[in-house]
C-alpha positions in Angstrom: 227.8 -45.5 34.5 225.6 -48.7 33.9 227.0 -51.3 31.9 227.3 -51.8 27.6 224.5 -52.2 26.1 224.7 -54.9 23.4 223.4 -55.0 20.1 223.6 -57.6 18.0 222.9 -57.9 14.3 222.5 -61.3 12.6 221.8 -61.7 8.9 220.4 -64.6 7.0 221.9 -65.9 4.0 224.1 -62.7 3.3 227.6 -63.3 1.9 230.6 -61.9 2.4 230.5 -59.9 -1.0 227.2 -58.8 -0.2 228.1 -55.2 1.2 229.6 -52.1 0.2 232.2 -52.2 2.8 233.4 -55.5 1.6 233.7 -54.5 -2.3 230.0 -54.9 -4.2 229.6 -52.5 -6.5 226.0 -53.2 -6.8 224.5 -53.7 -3.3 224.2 -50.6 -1.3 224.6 -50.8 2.7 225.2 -47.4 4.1 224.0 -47.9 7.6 226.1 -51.6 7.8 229.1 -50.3 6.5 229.0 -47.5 9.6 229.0 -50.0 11.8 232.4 -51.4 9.9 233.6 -47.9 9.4 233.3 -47.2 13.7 234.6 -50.6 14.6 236.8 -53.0 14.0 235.8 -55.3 10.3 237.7 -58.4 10.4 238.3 -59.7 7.3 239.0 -63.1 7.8 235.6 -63.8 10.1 234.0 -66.9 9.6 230.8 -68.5 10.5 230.9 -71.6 12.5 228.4 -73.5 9.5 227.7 -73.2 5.9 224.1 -73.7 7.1 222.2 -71.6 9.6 221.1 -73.6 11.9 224.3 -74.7 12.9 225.8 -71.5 12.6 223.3 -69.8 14.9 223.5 -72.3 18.4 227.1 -72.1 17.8 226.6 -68.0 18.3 224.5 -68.5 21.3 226.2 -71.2 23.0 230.5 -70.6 22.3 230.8 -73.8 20.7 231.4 -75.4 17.6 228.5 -77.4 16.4 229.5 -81.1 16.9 229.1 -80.3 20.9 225.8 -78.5 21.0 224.6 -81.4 18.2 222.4 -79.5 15.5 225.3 -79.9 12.5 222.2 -79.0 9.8 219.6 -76.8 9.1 216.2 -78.1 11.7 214.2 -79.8 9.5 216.5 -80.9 7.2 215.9 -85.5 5.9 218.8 -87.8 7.7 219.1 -91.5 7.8 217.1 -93.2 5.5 214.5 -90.7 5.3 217.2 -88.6 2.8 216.5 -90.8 0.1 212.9 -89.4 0.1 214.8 -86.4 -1.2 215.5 -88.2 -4.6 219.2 -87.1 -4.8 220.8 -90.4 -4.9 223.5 -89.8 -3.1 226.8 -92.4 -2.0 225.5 -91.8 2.1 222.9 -91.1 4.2 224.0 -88.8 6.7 223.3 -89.1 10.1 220.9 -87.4 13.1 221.2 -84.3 14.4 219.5 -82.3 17.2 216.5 -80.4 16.1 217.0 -77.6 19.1 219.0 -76.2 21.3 219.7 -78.9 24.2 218.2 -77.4 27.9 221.6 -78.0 29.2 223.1 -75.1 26.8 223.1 -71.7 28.6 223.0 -68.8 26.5 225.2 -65.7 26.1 221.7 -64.2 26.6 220.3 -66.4 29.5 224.4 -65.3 30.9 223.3 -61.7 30.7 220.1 -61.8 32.2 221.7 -63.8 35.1 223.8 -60.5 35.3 220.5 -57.8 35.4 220.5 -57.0 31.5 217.0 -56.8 29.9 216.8 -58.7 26.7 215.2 -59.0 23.3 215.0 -60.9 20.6 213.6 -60.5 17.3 213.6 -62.1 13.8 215.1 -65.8 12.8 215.1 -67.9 15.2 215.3 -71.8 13.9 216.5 -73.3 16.8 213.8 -75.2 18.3 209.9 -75.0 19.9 209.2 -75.6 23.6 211.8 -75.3 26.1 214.4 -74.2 23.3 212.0 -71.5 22.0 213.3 -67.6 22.4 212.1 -66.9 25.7 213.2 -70.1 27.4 216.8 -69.3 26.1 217.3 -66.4 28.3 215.2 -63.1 25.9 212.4 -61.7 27.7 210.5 -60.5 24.9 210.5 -62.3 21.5 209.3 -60.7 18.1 209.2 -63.1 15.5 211.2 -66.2 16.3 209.9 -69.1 16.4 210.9 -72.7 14.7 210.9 -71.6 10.5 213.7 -71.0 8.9 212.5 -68.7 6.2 209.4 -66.2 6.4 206.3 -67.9 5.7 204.4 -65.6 4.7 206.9 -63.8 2.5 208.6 -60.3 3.2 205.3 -58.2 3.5 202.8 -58.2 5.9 200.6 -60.8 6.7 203.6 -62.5 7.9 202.0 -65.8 8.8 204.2 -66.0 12.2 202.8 -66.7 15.6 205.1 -64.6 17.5 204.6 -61.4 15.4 201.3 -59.9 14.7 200.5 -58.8 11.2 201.0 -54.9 10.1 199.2 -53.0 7.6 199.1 -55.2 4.4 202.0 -54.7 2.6 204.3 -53.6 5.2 207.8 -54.2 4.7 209.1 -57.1 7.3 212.7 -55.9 8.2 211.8 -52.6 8.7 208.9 -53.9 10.9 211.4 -56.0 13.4 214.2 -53.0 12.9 211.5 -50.7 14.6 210.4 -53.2 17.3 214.4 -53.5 17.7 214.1 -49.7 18.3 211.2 -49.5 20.2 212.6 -52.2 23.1 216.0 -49.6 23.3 213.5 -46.6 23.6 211.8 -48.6 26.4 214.5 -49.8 28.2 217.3 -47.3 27.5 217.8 -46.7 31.3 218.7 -50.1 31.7 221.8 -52.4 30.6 219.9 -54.4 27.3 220.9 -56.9 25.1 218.7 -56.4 21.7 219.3 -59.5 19.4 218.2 -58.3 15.7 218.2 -61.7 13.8 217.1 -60.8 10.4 215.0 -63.0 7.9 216.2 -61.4 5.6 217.9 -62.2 2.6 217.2 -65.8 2.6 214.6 -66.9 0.4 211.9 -66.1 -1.1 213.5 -63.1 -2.8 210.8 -60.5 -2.6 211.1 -56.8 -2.8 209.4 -53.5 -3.6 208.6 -52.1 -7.3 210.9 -48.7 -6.2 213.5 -50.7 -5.3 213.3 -53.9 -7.8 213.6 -50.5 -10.4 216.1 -49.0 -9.0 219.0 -52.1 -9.2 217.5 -53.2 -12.2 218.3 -50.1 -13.8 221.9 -50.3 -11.6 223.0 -53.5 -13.2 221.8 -53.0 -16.2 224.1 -49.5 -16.7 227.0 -51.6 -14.9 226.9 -55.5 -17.3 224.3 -54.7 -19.8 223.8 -57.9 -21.7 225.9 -60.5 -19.4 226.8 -63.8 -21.7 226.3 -65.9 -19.3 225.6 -66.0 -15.0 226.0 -69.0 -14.1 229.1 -71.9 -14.1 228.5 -76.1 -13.3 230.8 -76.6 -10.3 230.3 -80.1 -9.2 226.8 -81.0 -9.2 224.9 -77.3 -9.0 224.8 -74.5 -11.5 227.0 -71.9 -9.2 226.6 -67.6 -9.9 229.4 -65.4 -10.8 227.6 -62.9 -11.0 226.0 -59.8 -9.0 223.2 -58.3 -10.7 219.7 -59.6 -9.2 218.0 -56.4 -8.8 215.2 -58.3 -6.4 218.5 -59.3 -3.9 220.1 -55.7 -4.1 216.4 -54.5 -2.9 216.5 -56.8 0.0 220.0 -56.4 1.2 218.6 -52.3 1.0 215.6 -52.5 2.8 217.6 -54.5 5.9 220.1 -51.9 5.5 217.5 -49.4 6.3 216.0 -51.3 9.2 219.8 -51.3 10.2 219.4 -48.1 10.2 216.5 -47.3 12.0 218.3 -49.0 15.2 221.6 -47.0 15.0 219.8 -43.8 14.4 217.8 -44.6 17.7 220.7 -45.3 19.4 222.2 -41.6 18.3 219.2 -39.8 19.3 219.0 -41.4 23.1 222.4 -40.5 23.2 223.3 -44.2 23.8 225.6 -45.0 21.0 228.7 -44.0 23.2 228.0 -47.2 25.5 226.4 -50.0 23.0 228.4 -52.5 21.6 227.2 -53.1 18.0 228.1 -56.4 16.4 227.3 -57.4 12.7 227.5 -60.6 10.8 225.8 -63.6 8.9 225.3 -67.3 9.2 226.6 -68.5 6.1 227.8 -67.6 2.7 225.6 -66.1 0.0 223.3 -68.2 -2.1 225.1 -68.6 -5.4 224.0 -72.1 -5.8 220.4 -73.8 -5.0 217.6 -71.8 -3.3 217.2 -68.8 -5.8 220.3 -68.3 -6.9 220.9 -64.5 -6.1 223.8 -63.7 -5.7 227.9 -64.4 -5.7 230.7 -64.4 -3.2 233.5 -63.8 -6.2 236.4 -64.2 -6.1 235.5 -66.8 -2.9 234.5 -70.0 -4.4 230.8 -71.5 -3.6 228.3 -70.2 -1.0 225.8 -71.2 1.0 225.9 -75.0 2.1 229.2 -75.5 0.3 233.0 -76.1 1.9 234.7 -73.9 0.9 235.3 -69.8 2.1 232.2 -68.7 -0.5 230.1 -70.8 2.1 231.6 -69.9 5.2 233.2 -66.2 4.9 231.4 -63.7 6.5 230.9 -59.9 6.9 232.0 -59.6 10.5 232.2 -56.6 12.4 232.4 -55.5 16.1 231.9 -52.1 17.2 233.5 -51.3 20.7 233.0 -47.7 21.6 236.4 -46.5 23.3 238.1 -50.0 22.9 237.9 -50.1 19.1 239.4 -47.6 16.7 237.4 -46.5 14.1 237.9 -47.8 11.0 240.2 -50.4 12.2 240.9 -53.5 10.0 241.8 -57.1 11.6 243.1 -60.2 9.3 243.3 -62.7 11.7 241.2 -65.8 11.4 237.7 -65.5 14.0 234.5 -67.4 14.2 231.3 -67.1 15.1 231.9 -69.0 18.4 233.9 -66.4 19.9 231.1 -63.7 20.2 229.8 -65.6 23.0 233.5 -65.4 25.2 233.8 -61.7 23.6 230.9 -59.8 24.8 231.3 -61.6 28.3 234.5 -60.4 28.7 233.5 -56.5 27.3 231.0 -56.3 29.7 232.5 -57.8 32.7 229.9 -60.6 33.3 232.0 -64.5 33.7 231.3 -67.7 31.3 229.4 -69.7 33.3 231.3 -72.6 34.8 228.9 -75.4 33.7 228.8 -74.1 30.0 231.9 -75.8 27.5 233.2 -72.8 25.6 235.5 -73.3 22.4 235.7 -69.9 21.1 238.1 -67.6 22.5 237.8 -63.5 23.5 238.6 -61.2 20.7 239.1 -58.1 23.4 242.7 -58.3 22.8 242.6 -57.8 19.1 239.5 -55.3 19.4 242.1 -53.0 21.1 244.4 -53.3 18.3 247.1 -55.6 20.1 247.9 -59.5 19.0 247.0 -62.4 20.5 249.1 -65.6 20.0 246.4 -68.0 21.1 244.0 -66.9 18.5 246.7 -66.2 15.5 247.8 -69.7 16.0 245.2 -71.3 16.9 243.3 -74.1 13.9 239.8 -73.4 13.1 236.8 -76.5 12.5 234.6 -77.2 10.5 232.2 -80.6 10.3 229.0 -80.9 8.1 228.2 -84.5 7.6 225.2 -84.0 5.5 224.7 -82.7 1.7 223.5 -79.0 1.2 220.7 -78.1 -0.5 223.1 -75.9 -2.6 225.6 -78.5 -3.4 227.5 -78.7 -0.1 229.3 -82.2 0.4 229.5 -84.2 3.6 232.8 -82.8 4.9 235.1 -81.4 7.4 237.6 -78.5 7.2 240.6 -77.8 9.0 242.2 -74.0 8.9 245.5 -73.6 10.0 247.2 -70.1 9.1 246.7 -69.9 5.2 246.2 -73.5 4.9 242.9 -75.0 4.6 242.5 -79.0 4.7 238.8 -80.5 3.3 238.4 -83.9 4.1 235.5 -85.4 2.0 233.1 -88.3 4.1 232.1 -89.8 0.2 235.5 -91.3 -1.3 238.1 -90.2 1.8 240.0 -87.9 0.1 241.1 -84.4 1.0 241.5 -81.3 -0.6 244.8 -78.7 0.5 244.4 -74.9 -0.1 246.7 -71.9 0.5 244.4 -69.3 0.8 247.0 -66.3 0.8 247.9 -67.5 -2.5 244.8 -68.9 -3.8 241.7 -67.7 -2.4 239.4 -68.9 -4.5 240.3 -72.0 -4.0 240.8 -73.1 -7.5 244.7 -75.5 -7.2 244.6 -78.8 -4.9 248.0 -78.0 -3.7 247.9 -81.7 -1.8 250.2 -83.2 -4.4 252.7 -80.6 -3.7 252.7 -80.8 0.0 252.0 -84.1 1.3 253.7 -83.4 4.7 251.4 -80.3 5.4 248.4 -82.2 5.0 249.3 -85.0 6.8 249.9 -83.0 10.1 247.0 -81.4 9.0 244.7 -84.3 8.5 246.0 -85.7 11.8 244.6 -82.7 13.8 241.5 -82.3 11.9 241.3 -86.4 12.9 241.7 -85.3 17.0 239.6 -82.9 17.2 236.3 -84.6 15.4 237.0 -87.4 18.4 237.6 -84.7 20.7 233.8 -83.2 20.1 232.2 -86.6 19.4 231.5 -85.8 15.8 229.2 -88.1 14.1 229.2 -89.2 10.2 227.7 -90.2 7.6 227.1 -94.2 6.3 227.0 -95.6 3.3 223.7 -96.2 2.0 223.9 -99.6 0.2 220.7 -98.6 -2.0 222.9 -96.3 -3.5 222.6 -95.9 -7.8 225.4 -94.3 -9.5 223.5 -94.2 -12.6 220.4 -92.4 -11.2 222.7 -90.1 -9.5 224.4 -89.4 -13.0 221.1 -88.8 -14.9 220.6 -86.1 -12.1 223.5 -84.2 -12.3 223.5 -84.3 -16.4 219.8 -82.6 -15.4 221.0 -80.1 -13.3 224.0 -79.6 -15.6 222.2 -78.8 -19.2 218.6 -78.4 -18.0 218.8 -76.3 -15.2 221.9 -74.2 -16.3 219.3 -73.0 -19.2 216.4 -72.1 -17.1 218.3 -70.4 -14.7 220.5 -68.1 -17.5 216.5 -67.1 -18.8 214.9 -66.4 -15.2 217.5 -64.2 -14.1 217.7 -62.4 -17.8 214.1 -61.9 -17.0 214.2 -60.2 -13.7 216.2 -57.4 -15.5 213.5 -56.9 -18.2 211.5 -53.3 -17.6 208.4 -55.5 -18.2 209.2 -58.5 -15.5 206.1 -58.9 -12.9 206.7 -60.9 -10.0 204.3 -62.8 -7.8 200.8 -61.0 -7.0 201.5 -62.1 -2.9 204.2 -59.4 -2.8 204.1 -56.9 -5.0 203.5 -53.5 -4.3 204.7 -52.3 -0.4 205.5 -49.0 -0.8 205.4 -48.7 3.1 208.2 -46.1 4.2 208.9 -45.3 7.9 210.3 -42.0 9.3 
């Protein structure tokens, strides 16, 4: 018998409330949720960033972001070129790497070495050149290249180099879910890796009329006449609320793409040997960006520190090693795919690549594993989020949760059993715990060289105030009527998207 297969399925943008499995009401997922519902769905899996960027290398390479070097999203202002942004912040935060460093070796470039034929298509946003898709260890690449979001929007012409145009108006997850299919068709005598990195559902939210109709006409029959969507939590206008019928058409039509791929693997009779895994690289986008959806009762979302920007759908489907349906609570990241699907398919780490994540295999066949249960969890983002996120870095140690903040020094204690949404600084209460805490957190940022943010000493408090009064009374109001508006019969959106009616069988 050859070896697994390996699919994996990466989401953009989608939070951990964003599925059926995991509790929305609104969003419909059939075709993810299976892939929960024949695995394992860990409930406490966590991406390694609140950003993508980040989050991604950190998939590929095993390691937490301070060691492979990209801590933001490529692209993203540092040094003194952030105060071109005109947020006025207290710091300007420092430089990051804007691609994956030629040293890094791959899971993929690992599985190749091994004889697997590999593929990649979607989001790629880790670099040009020599850290582009196909120098990173996938033979063929459909889509990836260095953007971040889909340029030309979510219907064809897609305005991307590495993925030639369909019919007008053809729908782009469901394009790379059938590339993702075709590659397995073509190579299903073979051991594959098929890397399905969706665009999708980070912005531009864009839909079809069928389904823009059908969640309007959802939400509306679940919160008819909602008094108000949004909250001010710290300096962004933050949603607490699911009902952007353009976002539950999105999450639907990557659903279906999801689809496409497991169906394929069903009918080559292949599903027996493929390992399926499922997640996303950072929380929803409750704040900043369009503002479509929420991660309730998790606080925050993309870009921000704490578990609504960092909480994940995560699911790993093991066939004969997993039991169906199984649930798992401890703690995981994103970096320990990489160790994971090394160890399930019986190819070695390579010695000259620094791994920090650790093998799930041990919990994927339902038994416990001290050195993961006990073991802390990092975090370090030294930059400001688009969506409100603060220079910071987290520390998770069983139910505790330690934030140290870069802009005043002061730190933020959480006991997530008892207060998940993060809503009582318990840090008066238990000075001890986040000492010991503080002190580890301290280690390991000198342990992985972590760099930090500076004070920018053209810093104005005042400007920064008149900003956030803005964003506070200004914004707030806009937002409430936009998002009213989408739910209106008679809403049009932009004439660039509109009307893909494109269905594959």
């Amino acid at each position: 018998m050859k070896k697994p297969n390996i699919i994996y399925i990466l989401a953009d943008d989608l939070g951990w409330r964003d599925l059926s499995a995991e509790g929305s009401v609104l969003y419909e997922s059939p075709n993810i949720d299976r892939i929960a519902s024949e695995g394992m769905r860990f409930t406490q899996g966590y991406a390694a960033c609140q950003v993508c960027s980040p989050s991604r290398a950190s998939i590929l390479t095993g390691k937490y972001p301070p060691r492979h070097g990209i801590t933001d999203w490529i692209g993203a202002r540092s040094g003194e070129s952030w105060r071109e942004t005109g947020r006025f912040n207290k710091l300007l935060p420092p430089d990051y790497e804007h691609g994956l460093r030629p040293d890094e070796v791959t899971f993929a470039e690992a599985l190749r070495r091994a004889g697997y034929r590999t593929f990649f298509a979607g989001k790629w946003h880790l670099g040009d050149g020599e850290a582009c898709p196909e120098n990173r260890g996938f033979e063929i690449n459909k889509g990836g290249w260095r953007a971040g979001s889909p340029m030309g929007g979510y219907f064809s012409p897609y305005k991307n180099p590495k993925l030639e145009n369909g019919p007008d108006g053809e729908s782009l997850p469901i394009r790379l879910g059938m590339e993702t299919a075709q590659f397995i068709e073509a190579h299903k005598d073979e051991p594959f890796l098929a890397y399905l990195s969706f665009y999708s559902v980070h912005g531009p939210i864009q839909t079809s009329l069928d389904r823009w109709d059908k969640y309007r006409k959802k939400a509306l029959a679940q919160n008819k006449s909602p008094e108000r969507r949004f909250i001010f939590d710290r300096n962004l206008p933050v949603r607490q609320i699911q009902d952007c019928p353009i976002y539950g058409g999105m999450i639907e039509a990557m659903d279906e793409a999801v689809g496409h791929v497991l169906d394929t693997l069903e009918r080559l009779d292949l599903a027996e040997n493929t390992i399926v895994c499922f997640t996303s690289d950072n929380g929803g986008v409750s704040s900043g960006d369009s503002f479509a959806t929420s991660n309730l009762p998790l606080r925050g979302g993309k870009g921000r520190q704490w578990e609504g920007g960092i909480r994940e759908p995560f699911y790993i489907k093991v066939p004969g090693t997993t039991q169906a349906g199984s649930v798992c609570d401890v703690p995981v990241s994103g970096i320990d795919f990489y160790p994971t699907l090394l160890e399930l398919v019986g190819v070695p780490v390579p010695e000259e690549q620094i791994v920090d994540g650790i093998s799930l295999v041990s919990l994927l066949q339902g038994q416990s594993d001290q050195r993961i249960v006990e073991r802390d969890l990092f975090w370090h983002y030294p930059h400001y989020g688009n969506q409100g996120g603060e220079p910071s870095s987290i520390i998770r140690n069983g139910n505790w949760k330690l934030i140290h903040y870069f802009e005043d020094a002061r730190d933020e204690l959480y006991n997530l059993a008892s207060d998940p949404g993060e809503q009582t600084d318990g840090l008066a209460n238990h000075p001890e715990k986040a000492k010991v805490l503080r002190t580890r957190l301290d280690v390991w940022l000198a342990e992985v060289d972590a760099k930090f943010p500076v004070p920018d000493p053209e810093y104005d408090a005042k400007k920064e105030q008149s900003r956030l009064q803005m964003l506070e009374n200004e914004q707030m109001q806009k937002l409430e009527t936009q998002h009213a508006e989408y739910l209106d019969p008679n809403w049009k959106p932009n004439k660039d998207w509109w009307g893909s009616q494109v269905t594959v069988d």
